[in-house]
TORKESE-87500 format. One record per atom (N, C-alpha, C): residue number from 1; residue in three letters; chain; atom name; x, y, z. Coordinates in steps of 0.02 Angstrom, whole numbers, plus 50000, padded with zeros to 5 digits. Layout:
rec k: NUM | r: ala | c: A | a: CA | X: X | Y: Y | Z: Z
...
***
This chain:
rec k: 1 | r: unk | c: A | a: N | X: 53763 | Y: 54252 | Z: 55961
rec k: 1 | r: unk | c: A | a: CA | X: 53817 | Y: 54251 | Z: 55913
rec k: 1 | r: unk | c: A | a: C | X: 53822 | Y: 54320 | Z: 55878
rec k: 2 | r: unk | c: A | a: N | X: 53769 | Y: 54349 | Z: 55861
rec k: 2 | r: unk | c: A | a: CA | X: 53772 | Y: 54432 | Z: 55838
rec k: 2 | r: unk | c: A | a: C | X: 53811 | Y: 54459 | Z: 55889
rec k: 3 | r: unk | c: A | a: N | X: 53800 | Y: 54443 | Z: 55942
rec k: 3 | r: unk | c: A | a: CA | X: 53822 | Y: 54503 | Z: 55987
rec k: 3 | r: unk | c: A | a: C | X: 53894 | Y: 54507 | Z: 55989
rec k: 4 | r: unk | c: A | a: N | X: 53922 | Y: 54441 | Z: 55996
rec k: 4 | r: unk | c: A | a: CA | X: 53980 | Y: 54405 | Z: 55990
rec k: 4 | r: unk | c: A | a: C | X: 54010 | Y: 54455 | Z: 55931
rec k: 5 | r: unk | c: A | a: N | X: 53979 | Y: 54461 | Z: 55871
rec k: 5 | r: unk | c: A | a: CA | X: 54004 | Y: 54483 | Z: 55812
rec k: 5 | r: unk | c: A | a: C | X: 54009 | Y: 54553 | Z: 55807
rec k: 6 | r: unk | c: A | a: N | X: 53976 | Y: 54578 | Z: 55835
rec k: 6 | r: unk | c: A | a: CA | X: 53959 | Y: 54661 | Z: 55827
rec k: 6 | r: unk | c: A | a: C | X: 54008 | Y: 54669 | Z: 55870
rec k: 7 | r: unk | c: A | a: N | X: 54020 | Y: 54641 | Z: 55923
rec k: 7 | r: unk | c: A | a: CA | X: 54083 | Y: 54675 | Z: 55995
rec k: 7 | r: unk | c: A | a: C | X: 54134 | Y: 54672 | Z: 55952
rec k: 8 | r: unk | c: A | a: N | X: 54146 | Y: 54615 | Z: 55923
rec k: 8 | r: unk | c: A | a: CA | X: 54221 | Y: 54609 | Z: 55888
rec k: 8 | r: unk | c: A | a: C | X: 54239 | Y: 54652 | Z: 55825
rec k: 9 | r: unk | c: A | a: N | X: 54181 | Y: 54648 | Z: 55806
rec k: 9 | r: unk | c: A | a: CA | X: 54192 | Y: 54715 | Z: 55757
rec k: 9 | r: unk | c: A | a: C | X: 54225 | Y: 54781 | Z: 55777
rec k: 10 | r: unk | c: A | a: N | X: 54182 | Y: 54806 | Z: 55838
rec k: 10 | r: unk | c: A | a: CA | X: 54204 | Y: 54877 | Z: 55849
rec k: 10 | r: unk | c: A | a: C | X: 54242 | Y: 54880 | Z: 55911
rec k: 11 | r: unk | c: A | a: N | X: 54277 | Y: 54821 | Z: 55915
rec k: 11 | r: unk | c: A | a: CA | X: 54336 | Y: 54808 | Z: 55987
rec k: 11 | r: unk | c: A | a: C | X: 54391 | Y: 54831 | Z: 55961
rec k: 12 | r: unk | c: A | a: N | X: 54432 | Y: 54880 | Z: 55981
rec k: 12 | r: unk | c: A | a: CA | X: 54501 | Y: 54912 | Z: 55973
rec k: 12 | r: unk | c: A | a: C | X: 54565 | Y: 54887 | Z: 55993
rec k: 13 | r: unk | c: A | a: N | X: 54557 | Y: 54836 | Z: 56063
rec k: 13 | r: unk | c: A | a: CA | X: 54604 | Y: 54784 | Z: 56082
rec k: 13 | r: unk | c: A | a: C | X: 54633 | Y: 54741 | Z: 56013
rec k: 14 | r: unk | c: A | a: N | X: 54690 | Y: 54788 | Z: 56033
rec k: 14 | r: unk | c: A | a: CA | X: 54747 | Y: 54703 | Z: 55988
rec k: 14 | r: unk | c: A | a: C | X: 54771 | Y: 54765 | Z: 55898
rec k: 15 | r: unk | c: A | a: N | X: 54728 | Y: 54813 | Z: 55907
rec k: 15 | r: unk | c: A | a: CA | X: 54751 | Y: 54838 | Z: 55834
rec k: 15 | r: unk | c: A | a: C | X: 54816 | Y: 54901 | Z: 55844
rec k: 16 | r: unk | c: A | a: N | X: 54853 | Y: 54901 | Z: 55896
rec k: 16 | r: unk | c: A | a: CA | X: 54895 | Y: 54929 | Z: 55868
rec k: 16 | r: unk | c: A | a: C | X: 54953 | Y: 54870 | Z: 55862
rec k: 17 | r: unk | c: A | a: N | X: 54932 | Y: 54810 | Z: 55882
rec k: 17 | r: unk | c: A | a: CA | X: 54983 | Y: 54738 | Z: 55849
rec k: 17 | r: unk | c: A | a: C | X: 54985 | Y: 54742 | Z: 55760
rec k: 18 | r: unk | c: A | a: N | X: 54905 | Y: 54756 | Z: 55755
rec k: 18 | r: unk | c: A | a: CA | X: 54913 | Y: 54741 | Z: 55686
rec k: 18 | r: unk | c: A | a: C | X: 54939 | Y: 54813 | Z: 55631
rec k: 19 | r: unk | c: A | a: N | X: 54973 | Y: 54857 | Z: 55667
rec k: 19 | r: unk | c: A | a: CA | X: 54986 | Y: 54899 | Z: 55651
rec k: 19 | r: unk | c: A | a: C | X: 55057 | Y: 54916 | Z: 55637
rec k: 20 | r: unk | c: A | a: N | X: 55088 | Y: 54856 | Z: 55679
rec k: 20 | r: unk | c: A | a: CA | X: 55175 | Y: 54837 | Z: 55686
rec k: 20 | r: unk | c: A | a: C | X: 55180 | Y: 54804 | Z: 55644
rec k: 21 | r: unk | c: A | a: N | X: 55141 | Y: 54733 | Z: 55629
rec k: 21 | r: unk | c: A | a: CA | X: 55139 | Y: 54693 | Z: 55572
rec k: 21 | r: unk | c: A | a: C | X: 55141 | Y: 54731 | Z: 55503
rec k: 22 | r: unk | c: A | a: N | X: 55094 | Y: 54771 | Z: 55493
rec k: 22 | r: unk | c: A | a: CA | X: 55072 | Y: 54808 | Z: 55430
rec k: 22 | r: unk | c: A | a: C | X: 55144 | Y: 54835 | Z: 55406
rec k: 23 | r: unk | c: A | a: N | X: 55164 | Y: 54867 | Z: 55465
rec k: 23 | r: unk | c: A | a: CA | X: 55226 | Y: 54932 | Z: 55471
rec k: 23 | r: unk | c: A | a: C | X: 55289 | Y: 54880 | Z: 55453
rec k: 24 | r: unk | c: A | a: N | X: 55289 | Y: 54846 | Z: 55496
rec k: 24 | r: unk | c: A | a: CA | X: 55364 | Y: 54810 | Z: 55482
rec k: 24 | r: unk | c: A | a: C | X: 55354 | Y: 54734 | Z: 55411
rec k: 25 | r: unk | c: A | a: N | X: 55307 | Y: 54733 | Z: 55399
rec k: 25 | r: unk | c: A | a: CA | X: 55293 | Y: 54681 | Z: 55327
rec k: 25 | r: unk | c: A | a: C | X: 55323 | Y: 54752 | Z: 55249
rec k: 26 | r: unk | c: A | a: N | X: 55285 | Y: 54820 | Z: 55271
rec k: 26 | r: unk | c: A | a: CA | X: 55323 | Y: 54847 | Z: 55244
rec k: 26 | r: unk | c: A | a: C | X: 55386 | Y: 54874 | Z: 55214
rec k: 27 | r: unk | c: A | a: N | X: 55421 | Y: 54881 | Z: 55281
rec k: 27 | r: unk | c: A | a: CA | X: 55481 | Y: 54893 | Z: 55283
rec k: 27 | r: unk | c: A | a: C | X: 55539 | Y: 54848 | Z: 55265
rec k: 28 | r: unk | c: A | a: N | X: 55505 | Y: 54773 | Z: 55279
rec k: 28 | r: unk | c: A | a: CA | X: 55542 | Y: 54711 | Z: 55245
rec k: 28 | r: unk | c: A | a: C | X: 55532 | Y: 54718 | Z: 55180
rec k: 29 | r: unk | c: A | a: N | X: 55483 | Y: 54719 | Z: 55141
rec k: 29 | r: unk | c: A | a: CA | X: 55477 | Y: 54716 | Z: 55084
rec k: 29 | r: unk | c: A | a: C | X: 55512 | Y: 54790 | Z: 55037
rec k: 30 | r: unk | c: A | a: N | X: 55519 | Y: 54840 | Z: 55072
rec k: 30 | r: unk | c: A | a: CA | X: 55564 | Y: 54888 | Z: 55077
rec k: 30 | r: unk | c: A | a: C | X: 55640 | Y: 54893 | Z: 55056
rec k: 31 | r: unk | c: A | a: N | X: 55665 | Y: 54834 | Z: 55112
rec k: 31 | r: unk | c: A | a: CA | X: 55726 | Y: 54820 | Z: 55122
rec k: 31 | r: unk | c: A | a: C | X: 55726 | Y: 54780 | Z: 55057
rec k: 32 | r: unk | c: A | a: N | X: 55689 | Y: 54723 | Z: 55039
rec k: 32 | r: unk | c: A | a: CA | X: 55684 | Y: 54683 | Z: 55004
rec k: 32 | r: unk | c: A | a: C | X: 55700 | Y: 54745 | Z: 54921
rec k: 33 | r: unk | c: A | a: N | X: 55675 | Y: 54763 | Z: 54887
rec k: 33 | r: unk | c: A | a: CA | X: 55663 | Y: 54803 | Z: 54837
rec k: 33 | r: unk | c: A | a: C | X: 55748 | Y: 54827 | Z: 54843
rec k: 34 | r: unk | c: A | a: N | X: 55753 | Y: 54870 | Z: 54893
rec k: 34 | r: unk | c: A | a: CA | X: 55828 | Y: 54902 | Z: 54895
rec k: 34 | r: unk | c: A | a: C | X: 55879 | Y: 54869 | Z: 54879
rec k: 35 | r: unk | c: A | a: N | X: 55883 | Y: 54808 | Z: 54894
rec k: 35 | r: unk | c: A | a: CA | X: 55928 | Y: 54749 | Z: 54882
rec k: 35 | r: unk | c: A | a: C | X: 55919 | Y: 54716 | Z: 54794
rec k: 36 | r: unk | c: A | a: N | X: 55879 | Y: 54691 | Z: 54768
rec k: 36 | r: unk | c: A | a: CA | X: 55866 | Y: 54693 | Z: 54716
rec k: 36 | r: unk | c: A | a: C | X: 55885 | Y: 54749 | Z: 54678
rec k: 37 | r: unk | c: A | a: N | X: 55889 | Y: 54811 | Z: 54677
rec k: 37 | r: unk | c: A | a: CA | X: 55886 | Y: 54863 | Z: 54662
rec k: 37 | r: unk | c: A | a: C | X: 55984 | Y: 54887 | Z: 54648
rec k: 38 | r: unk | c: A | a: N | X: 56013 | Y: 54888 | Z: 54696
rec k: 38 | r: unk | c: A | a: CA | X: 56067 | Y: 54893 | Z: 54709
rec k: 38 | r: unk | c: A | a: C | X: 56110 | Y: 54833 | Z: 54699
rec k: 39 | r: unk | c: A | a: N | X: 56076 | Y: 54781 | Z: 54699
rec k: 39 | r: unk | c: A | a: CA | X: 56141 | Y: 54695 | Z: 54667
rec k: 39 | r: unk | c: A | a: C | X: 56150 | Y: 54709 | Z: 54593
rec k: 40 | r: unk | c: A | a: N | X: 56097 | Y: 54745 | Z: 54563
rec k: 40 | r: unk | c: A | a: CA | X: 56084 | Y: 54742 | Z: 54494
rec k: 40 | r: unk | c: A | a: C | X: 56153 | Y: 54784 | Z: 54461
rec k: 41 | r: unk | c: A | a: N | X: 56171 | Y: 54839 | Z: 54510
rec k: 41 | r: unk | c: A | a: CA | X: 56220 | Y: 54865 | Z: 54482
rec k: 41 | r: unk | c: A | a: C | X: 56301 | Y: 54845 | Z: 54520
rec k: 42 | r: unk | c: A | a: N | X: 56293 | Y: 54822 | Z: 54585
rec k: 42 | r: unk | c: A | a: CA | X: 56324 | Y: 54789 | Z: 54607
rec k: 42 | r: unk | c: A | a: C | X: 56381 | Y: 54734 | Z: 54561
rec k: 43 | r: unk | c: A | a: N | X: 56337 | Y: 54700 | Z: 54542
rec k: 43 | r: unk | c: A | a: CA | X: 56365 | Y: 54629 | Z: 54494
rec k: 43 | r: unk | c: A | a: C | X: 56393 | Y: 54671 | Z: 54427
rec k: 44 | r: unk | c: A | a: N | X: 56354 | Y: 54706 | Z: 54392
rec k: 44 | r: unk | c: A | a: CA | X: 56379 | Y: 54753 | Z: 54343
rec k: 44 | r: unk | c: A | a: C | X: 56441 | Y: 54779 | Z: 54353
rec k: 45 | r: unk | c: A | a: N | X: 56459 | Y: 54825 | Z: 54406
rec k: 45 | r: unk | c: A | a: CA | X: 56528 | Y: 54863 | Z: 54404
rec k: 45 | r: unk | c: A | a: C | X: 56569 | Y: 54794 | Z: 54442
rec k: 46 | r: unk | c: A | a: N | X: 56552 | Y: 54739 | Z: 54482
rec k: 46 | r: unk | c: A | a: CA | X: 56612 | Y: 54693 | Z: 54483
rec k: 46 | r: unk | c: A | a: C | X: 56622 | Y: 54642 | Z: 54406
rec k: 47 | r: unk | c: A | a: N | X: 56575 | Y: 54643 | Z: 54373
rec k: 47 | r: unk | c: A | a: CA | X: 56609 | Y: 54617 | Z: 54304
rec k: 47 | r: unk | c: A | a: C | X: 56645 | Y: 54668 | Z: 54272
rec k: 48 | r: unk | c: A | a: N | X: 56635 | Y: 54714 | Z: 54284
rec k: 48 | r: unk | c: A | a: CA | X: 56680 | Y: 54762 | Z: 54237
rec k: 48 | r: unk | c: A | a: C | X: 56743 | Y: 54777 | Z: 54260
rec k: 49 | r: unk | c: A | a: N | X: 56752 | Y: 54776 | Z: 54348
rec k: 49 | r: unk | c: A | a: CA | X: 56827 | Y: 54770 | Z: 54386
rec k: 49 | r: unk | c: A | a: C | X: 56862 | Y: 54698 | Z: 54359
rec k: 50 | r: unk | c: A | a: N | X: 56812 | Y: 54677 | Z: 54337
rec k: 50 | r: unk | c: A | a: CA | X: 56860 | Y: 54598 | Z: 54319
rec k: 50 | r: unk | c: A | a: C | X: 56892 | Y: 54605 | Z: 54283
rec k: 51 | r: unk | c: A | a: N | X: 56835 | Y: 54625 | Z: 54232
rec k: 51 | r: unk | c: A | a: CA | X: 56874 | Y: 54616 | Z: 54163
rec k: 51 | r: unk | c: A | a: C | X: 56935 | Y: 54687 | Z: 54151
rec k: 52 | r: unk | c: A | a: N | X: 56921 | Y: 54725 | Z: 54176
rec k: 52 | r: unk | c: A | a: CA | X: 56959 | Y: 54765 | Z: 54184
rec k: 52 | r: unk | c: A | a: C | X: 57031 | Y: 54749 | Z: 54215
rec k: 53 | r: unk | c: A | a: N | X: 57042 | Y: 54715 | Z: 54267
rec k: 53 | r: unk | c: A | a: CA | X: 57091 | Y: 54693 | Z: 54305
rec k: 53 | r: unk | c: A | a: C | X: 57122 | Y: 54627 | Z: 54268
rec k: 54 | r: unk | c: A | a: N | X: 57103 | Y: 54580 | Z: 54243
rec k: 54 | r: unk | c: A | a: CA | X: 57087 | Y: 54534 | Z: 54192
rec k: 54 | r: unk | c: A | a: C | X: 57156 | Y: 54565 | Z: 54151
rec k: 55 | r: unk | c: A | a: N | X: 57148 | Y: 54613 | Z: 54120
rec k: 55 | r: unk | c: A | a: CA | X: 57173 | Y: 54634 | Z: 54031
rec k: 55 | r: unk | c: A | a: C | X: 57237 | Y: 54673 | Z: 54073
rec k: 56 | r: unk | c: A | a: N | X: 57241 | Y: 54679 | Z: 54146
rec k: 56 | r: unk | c: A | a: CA | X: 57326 | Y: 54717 | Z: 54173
rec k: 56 | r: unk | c: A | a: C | X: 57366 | Y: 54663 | Z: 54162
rec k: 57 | r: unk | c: A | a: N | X: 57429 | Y: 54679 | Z: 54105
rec k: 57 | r: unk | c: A | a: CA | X: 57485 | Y: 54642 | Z: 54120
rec k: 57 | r: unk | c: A | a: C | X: 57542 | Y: 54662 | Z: 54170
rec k: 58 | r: unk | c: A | a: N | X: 57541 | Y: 54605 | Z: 54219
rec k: 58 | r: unk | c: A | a: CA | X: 57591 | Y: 54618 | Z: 54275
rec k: 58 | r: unk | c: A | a: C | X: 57648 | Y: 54604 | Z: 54261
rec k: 59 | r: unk | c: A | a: N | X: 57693 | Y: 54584 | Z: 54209
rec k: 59 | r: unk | c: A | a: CA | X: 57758 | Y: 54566 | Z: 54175
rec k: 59 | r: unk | c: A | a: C | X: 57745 | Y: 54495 | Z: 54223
rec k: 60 | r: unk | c: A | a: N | X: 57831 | Y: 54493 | Z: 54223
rec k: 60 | r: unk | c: A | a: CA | X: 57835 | Y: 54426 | Z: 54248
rec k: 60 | r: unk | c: A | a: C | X: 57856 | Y: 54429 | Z: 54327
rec k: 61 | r: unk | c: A | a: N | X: 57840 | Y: 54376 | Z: 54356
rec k: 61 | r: unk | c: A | a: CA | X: 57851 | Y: 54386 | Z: 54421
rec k: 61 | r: unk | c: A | a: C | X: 57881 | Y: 54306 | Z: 54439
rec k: 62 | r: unk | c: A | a: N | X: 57949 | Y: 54307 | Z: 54499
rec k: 62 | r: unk | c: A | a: CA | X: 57977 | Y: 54264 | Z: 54524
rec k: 62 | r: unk | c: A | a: C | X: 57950 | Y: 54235 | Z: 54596
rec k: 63 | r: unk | c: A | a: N | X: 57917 | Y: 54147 | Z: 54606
rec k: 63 | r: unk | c: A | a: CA | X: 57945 | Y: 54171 | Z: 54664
rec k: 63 | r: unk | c: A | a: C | X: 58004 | Y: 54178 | Z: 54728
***
């Protein structure tokens, strides 16, 4: 069972998998932040087109 343990320790098979995982858990969480980041002002300037658009009087209109 040592032996078992010591091979697996210093076995290199399989770690550049865990290297895509690492890389792309990053990059989601990445993406993730950017989005949060950018809705924040997102939602901000469309309440302000509202209300902005909101307060235009268009006179009257027929149809």
């Amino acid at each position: 069972m040592m032996k078992f343990l010591y091979e697996f320790t210093f076995d290199e098979d399989g770690a550049i998998t865990v290297d895509w995982v690492v890389l792309s858990a990053s990059m989601v969480a990445l993406a993730l932040a950017t989005i949060a980041t950018v809705q924040t002002g997102l939602i901000s300037a469309a309440d302000h087109m509202s209300t902005t658009m909101a307060g235009i009087d268009m006179g009257q209109t027929t149809p």
